[in-house]
PyMOL CGO cylinders between C-alpha atoms (Angstrom):
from pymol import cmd
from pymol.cgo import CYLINDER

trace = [
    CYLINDER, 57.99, -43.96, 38.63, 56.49, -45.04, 35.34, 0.3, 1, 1, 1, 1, 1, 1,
    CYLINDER, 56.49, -45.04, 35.34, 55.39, -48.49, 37.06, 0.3, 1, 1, 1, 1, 1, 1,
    CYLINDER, 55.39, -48.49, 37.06, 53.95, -46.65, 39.82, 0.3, 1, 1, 1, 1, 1, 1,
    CYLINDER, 53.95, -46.65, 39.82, 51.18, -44.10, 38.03, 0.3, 1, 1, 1, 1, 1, 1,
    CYLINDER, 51.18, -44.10, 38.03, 50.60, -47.23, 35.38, 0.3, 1, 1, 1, 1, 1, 1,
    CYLINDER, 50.60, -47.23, 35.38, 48.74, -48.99, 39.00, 0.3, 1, 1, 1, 1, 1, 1,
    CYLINDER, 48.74, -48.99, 39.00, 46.65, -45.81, 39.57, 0.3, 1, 1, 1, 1, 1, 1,
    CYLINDER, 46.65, -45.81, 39.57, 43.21, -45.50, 40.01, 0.3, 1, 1, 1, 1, 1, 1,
    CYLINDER, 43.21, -45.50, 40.01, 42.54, -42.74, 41.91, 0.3, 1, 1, 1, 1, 1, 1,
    CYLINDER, 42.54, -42.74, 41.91, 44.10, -39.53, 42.62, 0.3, 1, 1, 1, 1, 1, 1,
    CYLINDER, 44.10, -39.53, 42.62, 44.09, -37.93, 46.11, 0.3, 1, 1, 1, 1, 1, 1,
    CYLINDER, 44.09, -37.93, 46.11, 43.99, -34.18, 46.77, 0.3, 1, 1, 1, 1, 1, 1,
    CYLINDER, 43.99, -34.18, 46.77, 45.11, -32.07, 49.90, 0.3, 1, 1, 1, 1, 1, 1,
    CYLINDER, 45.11, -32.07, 49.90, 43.65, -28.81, 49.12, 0.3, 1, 1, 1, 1, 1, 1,
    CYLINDER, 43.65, -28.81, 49.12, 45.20, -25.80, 51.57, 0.3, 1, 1, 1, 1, 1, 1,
    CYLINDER, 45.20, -25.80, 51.57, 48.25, -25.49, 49.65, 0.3, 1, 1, 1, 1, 1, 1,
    CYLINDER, 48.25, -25.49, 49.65, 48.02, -28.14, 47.13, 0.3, 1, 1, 1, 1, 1, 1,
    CYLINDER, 48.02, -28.14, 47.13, 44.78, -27.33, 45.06, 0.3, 1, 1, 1, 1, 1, 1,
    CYLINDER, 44.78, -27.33, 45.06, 45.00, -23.66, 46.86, 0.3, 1, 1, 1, 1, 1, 1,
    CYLINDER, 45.00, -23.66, 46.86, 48.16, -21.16, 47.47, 0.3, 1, 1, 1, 1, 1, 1,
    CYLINDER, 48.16, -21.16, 47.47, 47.90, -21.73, 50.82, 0.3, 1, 1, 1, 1, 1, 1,
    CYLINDER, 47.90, -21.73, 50.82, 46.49, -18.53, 51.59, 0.3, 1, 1, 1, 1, 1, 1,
    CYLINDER, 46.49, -18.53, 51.59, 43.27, -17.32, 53.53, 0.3, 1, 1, 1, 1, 1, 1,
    CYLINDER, 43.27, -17.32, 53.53, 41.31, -14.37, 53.03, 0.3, 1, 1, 1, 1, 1, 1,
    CYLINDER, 41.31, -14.37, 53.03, 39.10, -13.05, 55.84, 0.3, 1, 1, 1, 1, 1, 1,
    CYLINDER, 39.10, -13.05, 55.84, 36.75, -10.58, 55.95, 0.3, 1, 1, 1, 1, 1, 1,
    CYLINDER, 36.75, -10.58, 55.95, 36.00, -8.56, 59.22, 0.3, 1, 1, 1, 1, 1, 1,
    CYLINDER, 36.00, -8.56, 59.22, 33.07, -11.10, 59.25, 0.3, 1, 1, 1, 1, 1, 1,
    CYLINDER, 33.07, -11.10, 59.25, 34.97, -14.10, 59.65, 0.3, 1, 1, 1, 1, 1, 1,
    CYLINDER, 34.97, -14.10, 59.65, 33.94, -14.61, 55.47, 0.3, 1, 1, 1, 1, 1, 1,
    CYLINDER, 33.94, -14.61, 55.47, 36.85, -17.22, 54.53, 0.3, 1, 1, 1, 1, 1, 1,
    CYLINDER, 36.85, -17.22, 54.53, 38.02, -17.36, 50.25, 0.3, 1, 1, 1, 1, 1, 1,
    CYLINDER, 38.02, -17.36, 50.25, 40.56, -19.30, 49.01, 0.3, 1, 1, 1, 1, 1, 1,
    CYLINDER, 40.56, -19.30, 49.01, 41.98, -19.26, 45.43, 0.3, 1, 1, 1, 1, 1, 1,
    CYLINDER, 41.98, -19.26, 45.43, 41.88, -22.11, 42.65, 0.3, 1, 1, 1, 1, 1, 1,
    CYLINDER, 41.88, -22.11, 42.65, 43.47, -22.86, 39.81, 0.3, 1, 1, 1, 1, 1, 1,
    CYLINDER, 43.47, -22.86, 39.81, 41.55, -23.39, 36.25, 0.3, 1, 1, 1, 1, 1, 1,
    CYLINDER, 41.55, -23.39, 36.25, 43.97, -25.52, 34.99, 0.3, 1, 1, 1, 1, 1, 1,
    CYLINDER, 43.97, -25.52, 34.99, 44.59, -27.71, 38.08, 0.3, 1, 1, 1, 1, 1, 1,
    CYLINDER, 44.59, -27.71, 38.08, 40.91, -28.25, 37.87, 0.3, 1, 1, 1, 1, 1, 1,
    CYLINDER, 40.91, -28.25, 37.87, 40.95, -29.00, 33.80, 0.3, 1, 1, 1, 1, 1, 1,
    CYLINDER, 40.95, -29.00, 33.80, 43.28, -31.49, 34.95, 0.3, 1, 1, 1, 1, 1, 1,
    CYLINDER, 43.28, -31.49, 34.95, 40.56, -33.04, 37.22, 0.3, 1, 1, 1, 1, 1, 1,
    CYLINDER, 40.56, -33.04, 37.22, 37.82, -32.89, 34.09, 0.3, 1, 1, 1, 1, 1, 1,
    CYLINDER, 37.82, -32.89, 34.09, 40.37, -34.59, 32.21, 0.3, 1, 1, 1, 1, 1, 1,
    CYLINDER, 40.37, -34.59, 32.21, 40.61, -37.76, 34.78, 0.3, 1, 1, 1, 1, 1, 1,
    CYLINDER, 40.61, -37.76, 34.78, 36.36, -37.71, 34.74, 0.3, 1, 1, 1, 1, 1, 1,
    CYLINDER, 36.36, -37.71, 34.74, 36.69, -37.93, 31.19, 0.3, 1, 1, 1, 1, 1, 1,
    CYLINDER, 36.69, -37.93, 31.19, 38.87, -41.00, 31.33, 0.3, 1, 1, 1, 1, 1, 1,
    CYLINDER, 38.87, -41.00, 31.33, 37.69, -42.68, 34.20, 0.3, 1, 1, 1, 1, 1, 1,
    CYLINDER, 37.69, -42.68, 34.20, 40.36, -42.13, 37.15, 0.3, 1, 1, 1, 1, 1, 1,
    CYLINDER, 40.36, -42.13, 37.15, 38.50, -41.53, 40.26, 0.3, 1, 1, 1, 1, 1, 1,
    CYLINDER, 38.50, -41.53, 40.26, 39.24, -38.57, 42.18, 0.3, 1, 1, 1, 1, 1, 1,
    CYLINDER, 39.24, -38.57, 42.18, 38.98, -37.36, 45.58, 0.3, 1, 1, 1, 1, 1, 1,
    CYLINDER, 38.98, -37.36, 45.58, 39.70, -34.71, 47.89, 0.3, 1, 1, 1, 1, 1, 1,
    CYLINDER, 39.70, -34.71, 47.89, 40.87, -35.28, 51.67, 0.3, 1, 1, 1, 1, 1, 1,
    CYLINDER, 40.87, -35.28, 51.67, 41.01, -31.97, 53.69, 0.3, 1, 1, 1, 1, 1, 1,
    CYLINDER, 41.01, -31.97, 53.69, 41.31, -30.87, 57.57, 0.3, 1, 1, 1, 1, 1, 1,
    CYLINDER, 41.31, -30.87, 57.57, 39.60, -27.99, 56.74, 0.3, 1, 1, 1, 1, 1, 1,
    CYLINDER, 39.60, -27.99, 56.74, 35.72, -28.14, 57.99, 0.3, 1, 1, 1, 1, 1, 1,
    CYLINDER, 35.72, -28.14, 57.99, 34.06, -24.99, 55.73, 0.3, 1, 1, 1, 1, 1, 1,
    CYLINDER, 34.06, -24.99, 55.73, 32.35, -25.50, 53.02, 0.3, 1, 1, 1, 1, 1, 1,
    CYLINDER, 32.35, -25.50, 53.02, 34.97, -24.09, 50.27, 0.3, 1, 1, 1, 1, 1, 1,
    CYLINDER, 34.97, -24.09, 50.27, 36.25, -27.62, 48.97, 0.3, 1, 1, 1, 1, 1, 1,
    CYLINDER, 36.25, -27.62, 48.97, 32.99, -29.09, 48.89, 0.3, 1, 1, 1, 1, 1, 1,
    CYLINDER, 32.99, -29.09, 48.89, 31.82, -27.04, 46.36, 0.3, 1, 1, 1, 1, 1, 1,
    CYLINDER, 31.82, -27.04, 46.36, 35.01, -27.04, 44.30, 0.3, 1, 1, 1, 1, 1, 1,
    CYLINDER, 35.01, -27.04, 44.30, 34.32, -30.71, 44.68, 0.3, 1, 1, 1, 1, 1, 1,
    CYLINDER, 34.32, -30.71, 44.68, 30.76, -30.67, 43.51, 0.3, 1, 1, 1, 1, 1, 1,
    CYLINDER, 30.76, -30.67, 43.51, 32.03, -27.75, 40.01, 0.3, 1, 1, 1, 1, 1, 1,
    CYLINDER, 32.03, -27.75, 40.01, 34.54, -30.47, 39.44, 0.3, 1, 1, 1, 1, 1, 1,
    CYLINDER, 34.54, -30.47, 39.44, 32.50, -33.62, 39.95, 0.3, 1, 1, 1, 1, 1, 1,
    CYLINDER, 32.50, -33.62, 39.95, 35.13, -35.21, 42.22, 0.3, 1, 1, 1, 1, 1, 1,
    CYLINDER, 35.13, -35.21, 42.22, 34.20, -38.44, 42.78, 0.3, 1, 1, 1, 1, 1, 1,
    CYLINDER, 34.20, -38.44, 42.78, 34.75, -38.42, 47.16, 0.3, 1, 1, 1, 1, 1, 1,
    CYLINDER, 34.75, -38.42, 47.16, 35.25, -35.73, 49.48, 0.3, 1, 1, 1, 1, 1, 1,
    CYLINDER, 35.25, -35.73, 49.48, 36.37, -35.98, 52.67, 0.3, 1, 1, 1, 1, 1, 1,
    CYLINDER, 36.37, -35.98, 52.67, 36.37, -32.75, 55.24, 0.3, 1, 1, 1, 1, 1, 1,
    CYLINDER, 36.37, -32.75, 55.24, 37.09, -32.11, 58.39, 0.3, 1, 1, 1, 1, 1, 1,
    CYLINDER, 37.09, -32.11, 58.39, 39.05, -34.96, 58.63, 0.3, 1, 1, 1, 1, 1, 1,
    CYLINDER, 39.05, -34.96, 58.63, 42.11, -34.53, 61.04, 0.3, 1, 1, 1, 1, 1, 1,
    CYLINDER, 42.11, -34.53, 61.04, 44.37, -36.82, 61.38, 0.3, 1, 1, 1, 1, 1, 1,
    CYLINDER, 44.37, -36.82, 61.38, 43.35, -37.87, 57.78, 0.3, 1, 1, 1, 1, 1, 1,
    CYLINDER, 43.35, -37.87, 57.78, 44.41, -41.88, 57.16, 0.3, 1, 1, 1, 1, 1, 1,
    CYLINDER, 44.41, -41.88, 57.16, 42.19, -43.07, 59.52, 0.3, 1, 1, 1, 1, 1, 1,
    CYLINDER, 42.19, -43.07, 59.52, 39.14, -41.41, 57.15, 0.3, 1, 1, 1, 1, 1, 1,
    CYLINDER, 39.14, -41.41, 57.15, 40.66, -42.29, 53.93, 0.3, 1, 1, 1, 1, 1, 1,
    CYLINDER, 40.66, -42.29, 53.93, 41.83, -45.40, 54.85, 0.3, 1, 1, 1, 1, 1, 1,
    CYLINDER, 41.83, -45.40, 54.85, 37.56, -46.61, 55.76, 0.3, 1, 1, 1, 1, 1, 1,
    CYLINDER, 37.56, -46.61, 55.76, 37.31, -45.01, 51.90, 0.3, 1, 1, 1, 1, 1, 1,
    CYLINDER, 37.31, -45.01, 51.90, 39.25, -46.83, 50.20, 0.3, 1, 1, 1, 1, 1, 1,
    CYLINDER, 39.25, -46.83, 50.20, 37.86, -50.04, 51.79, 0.3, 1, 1, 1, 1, 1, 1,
    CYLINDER, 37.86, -50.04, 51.79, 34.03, -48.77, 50.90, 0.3, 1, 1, 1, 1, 1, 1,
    CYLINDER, 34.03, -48.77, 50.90, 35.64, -48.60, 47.57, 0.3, 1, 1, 1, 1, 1, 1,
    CYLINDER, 35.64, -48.60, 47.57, 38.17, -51.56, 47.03, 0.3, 1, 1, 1, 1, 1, 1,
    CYLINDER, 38.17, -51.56, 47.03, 41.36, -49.93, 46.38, 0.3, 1, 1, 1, 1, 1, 1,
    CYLINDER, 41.36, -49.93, 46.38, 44.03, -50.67, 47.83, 0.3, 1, 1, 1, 1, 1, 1,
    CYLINDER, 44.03, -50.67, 47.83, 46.76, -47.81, 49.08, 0.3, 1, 1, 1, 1, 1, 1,
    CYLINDER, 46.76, -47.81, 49.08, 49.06, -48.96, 46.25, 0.3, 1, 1, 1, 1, 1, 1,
    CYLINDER, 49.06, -48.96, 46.25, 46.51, -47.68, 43.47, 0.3, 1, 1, 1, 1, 1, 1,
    CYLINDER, 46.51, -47.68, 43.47, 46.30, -44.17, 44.91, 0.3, 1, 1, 1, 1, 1, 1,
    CYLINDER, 46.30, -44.17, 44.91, 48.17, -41.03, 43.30, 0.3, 1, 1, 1, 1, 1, 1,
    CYLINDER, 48.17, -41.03, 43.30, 48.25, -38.65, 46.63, 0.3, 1, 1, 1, 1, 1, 1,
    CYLINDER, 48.25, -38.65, 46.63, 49.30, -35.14, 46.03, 0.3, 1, 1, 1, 1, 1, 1,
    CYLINDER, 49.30, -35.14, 46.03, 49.77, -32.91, 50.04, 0.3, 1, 1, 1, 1, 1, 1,
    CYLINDER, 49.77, -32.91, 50.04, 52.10, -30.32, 50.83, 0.3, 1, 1, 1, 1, 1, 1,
    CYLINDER, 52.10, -30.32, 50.83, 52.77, -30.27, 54.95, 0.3, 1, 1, 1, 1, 1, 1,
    CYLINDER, 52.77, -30.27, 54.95, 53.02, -32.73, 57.69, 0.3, 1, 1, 1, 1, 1, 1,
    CYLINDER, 53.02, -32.73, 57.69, 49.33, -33.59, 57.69, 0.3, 1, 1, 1, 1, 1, 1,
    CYLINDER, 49.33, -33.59, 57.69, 49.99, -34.84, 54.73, 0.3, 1, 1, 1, 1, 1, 1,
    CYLINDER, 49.99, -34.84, 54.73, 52.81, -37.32, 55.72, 0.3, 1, 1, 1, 1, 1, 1,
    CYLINDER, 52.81, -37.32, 55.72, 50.88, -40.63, 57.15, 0.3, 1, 1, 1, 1, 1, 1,
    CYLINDER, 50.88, -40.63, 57.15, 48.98, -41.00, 53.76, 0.3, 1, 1, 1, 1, 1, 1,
    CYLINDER, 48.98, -41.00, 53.76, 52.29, -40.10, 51.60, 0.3, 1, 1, 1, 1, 1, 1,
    CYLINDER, 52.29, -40.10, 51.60, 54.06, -42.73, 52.90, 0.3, 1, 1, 1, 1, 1, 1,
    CYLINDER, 54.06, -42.73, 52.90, 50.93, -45.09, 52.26, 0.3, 1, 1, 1, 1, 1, 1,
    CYLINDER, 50.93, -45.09, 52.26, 50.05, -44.47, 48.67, 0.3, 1, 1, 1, 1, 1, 1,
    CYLINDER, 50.05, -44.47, 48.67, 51.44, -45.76, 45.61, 0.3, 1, 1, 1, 1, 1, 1,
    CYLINDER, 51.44, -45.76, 45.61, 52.87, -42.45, 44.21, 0.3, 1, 1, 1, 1, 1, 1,
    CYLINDER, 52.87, -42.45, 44.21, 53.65, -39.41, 46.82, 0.3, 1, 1, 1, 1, 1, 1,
    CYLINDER, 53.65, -39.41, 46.82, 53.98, -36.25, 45.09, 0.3, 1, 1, 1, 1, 1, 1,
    CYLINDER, 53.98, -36.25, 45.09, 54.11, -32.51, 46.49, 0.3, 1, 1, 1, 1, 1, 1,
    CYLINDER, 54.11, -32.51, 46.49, 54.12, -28.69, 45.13, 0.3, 1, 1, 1, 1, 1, 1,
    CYLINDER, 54.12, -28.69, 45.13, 57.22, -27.16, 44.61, 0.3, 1, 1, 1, 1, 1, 1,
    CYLINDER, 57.22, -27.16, 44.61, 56.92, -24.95, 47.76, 0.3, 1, 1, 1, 1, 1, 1,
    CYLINDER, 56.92, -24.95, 47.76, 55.94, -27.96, 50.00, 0.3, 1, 1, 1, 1, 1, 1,
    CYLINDER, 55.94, -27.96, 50.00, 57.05, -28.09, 53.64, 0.3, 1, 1, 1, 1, 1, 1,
    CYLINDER, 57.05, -28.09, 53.64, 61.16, -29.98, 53.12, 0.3, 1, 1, 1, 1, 1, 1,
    CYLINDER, 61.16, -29.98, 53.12, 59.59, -32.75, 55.36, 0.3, 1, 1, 1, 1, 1, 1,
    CYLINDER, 59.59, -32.75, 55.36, 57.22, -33.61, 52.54, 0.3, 1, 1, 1, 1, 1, 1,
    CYLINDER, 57.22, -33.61, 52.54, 60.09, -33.30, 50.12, 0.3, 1, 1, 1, 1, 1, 1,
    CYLINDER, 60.09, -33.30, 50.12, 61.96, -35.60, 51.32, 0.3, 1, 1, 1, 1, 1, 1,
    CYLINDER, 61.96, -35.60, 51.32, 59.63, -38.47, 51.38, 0.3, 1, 1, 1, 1, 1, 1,
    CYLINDER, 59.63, -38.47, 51.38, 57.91, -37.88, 48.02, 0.3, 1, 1, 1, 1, 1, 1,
    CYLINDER, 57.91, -37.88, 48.02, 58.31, -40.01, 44.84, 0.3, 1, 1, 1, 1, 1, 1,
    CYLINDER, 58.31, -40.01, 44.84, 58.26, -36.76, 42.65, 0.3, 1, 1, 1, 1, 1, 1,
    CYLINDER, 58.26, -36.76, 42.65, 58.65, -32.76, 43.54, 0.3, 1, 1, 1, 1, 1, 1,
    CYLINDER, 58.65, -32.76, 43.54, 56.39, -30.80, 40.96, 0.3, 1, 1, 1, 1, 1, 1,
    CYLINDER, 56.39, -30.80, 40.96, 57.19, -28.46, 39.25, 0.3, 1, 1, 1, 1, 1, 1,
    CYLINDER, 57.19, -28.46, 39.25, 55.05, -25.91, 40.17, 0.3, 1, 1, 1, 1, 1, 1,
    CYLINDER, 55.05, -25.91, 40.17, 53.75, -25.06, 43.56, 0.3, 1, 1, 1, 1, 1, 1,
    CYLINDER, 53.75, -25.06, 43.56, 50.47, -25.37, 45.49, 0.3, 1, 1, 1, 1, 1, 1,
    CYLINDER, 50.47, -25.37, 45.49, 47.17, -23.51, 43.66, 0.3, 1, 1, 1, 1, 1, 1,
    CYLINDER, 47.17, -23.51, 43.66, 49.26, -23.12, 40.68, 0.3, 1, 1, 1, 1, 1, 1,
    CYLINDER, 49.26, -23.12, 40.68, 50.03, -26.64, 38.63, 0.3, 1, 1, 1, 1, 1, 1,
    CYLINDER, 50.03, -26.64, 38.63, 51.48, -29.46, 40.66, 0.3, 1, 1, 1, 1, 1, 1,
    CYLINDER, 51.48, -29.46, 40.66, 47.18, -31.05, 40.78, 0.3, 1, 1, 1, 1, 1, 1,
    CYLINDER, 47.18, -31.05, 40.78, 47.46, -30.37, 36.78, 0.3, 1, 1, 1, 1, 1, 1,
    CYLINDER, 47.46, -30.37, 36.78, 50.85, -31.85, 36.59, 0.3, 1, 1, 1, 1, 1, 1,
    CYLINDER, 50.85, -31.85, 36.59, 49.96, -34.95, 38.45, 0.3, 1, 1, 1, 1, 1, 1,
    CYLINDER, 49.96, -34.95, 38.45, 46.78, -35.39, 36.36, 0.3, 1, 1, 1, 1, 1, 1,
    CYLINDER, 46.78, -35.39, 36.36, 48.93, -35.54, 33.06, 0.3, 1, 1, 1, 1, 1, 1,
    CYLINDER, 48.93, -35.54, 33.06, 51.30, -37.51, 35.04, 0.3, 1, 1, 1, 1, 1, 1,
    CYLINDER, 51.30, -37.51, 35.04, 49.07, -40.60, 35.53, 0.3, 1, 1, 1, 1, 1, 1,
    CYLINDER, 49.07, -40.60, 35.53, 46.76, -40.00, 32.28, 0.3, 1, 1, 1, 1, 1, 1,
    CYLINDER, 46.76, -40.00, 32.28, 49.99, -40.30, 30.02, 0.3, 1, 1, 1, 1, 1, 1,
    CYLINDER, 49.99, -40.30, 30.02, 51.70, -43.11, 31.50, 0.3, 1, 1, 1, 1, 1, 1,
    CYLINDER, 51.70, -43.11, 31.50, 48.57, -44.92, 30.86, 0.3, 1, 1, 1, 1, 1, 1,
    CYLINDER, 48.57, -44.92, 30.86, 48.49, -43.80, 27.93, 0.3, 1, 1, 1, 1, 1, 1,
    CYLINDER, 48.49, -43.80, 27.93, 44.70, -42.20, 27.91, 0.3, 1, 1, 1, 1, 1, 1,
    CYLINDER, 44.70, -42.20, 27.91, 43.94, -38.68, 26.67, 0.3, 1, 1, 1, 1, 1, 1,
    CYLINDER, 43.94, -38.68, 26.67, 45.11, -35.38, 27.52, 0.3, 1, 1, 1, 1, 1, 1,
    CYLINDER, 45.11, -35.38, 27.52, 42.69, -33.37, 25.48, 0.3, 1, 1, 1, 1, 1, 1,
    CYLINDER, 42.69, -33.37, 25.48, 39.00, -33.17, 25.86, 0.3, 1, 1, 1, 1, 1, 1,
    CYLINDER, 39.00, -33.17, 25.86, 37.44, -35.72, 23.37, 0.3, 1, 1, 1, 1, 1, 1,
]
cmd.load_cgo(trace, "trace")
């Protein structure tokens, strides 16, 4: 595992139930909220501060992860994208890295194609079994509450670059 988040240079984010519980709020209005956590997104400051890309890869088409995207300066975004590889696969060519050097946190079978792909697979605690049982490491901690911080740590310490902000 060590060997594996050494090669990383960019981190890859589901968001509904990976940087988010999972859950949807909805007004009478149709007004959609999600929840995010602080530290999962310290995390993320911590990788701009040492130089690990980041990105975010989501199905969902509202504007909610763009503009956690744009408070965290994460370095791509991809929405609406459904099935997903195809997108982030024309990404990582636009940006020369290869599948091997990606970190790729998802919790549910959308998530699968680009788990199997990328050079470290992880998933939240209370990730769908199928997603289990093909990642490289179960978090700790589940979906909107950790498992993005976790990761983060993961890959900054086992390159051995800072966990604090400097």
């Amino acid at each position: 595992m060590l060997n594996k988040l050494k090669k990383i240079k960019l981190i890859a984010m589901d968001v509904d139930g990976t940087m988010t519980n999972g859950g949807l709020y909805y007004s009478t209005e149709g007004l959609a909220m999600k929840r995010f956590y602080a530290q999962d997104g310290m995390g993320i400051t911590l990788l701009n501060q040492s130089g690990i890309l980041s990105a975010i890869i989501s199905s969902d088409m509202s504007d909610i992860p763009l503009v956690r995207a744009e408070r965290l300066h994460i370095t791509h975004f991809i929405g609406g994208a459904a099935p997903k590889e195809p997108t982030f696969t024309a990404l990582l060519q636009r940006i020369s890295i290869a599948y091997k050097e990606v970190a790729y946190i998802g919790d549910d079978i959308n998530d699968i194609a680009l788990l199997e792909k990328c050079g470290f697979a992880m998933c939240p605690a209370d990730a769908h079994q199928s997603v289990k049982d093909i990642a490289d490491y179960v978090s700790k901690f589940p979906g909107g509450k950790g498992a993005v911080r976790e990761l983060c740590e993961m890959v900054l310490l086992a390159q051995n670059l800072p966990i604090v902000l400097i």
